[in-house]
C-alpha positions in Angstrom: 131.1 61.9 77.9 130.4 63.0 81.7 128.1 65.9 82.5 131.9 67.7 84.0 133.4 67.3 80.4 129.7 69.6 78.8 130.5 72.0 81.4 134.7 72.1 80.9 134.2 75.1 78.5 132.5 77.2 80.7 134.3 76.5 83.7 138.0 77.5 82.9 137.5 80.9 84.5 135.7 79.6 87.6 138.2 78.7 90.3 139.3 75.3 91.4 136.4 75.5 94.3 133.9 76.4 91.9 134.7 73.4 89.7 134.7 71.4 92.4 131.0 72.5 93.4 130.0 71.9 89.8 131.5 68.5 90.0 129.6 67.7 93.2 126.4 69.1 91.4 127.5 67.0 88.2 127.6 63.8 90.9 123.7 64.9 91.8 122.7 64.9 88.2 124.3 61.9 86.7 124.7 59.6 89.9 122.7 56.8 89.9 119.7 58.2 91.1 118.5 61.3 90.1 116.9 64.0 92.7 113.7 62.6 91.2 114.2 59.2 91.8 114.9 59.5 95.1 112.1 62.1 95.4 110.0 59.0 94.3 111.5 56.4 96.6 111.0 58.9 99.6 107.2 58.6 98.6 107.7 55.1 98.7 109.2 54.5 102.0 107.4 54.6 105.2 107.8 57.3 107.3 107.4 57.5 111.2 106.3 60.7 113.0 107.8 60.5 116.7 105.8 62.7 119.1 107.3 63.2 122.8 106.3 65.6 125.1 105.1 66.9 128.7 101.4 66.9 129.3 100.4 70.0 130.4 96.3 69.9 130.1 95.0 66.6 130.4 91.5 68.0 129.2 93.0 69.3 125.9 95.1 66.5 125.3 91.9 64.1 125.4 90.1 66.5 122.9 92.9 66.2 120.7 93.2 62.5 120.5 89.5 62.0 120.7 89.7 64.4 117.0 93.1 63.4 115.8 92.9 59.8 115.6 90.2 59.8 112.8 92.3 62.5 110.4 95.6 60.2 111.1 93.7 57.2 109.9 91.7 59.0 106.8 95.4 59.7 105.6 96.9 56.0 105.7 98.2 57.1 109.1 98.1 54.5 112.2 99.4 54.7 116.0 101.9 52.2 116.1 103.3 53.1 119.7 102.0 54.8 122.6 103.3 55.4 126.7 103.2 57.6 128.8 106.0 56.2 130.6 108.5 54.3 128.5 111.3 52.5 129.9 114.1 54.7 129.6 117.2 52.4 128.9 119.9 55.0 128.3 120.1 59.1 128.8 117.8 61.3 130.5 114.3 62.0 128.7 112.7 65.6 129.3 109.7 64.4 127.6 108.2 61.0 128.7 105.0 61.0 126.9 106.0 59.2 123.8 103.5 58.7 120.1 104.6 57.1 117.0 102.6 57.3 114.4 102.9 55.6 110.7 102.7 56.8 107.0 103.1 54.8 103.8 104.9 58.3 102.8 106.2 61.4 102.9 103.7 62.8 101.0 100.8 61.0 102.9 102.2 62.5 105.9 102.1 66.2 104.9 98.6 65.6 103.1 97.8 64.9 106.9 99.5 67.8 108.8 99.1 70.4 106.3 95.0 69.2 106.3 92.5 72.1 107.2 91.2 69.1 109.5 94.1 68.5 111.5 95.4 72.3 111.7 92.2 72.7 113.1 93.1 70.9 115.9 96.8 71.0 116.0 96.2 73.9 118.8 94.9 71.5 121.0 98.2 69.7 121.0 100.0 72.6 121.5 98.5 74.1 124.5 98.8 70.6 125.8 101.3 69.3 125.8 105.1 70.7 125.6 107.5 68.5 123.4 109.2 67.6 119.7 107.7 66.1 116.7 110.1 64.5 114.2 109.7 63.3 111.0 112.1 59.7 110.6 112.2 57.9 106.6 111.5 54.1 107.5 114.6 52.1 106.6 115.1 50.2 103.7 118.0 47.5 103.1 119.8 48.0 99.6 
């Protein structure tokens, strides 16, 4: 019996679009991986933090790296790229200065940027440099 089939009684005076939802919901909780699982494989996946910005202050960027670089690498993080002038191959770039940096995880990551230590210094970046920072799950083949 499918989790939809538990749920039939209380759904006949739902509409069709709220069965449907519960169905989707159904598909969540029953699929083959749970929210957990996948919670758990997330943690298990490498995760790459892609940092691409204007500089704006040389004299606080080079505070900042000379103090981030230790907090990346006391959270299982490592620089696995850097340039300040990449080779642009397609589309315009607004931010040249490009950083990636490694995690085994998800969670390692956020241990690092939610650290006292490295919100401590995360102003140093800002008033930097302007840019993005994104987050990217590694890729896994199935």
């Amino acid at each position: 019996m499918n989790g939809l089939a538990i749920l039939q009684p209380f759904t006949t005076h739902f509409s069709l679009w709220s069965k449907k939802w519960i169905a989707r919901c159904n598909l969540i909780l029953v699929g083959r991986r749970s929210i957990m699982q996948m919670r758990t494989e997330d943690n298990r996946m490498s995760i790459y933090v892609i940092a691409q910005g204007k500089v704006e202050n040389r004299g606080l960027l080079d505070q900042y790296v000379a103090k981030v670089i230790p907090t990346i690498e006391s959270h299982q993080g490592r620089v696995i790229a850097f340039d300040e002038e990449p080779e642009v191959v397609e589309g315009p770039i607004e931010h040249p200065r490009t950083v990636i940096l490694e995690f085994p995880s998800m969670t390692a990551f956020h241990a690092w940027y939610d650290s006292r230590e490295y919100q401590e210094i995360l102003p140093l970046r800002l008033k930097s440099t302007r840019g993005t920072l994104i987050v990217a799950k590694g890729f896994t083949p199935s």
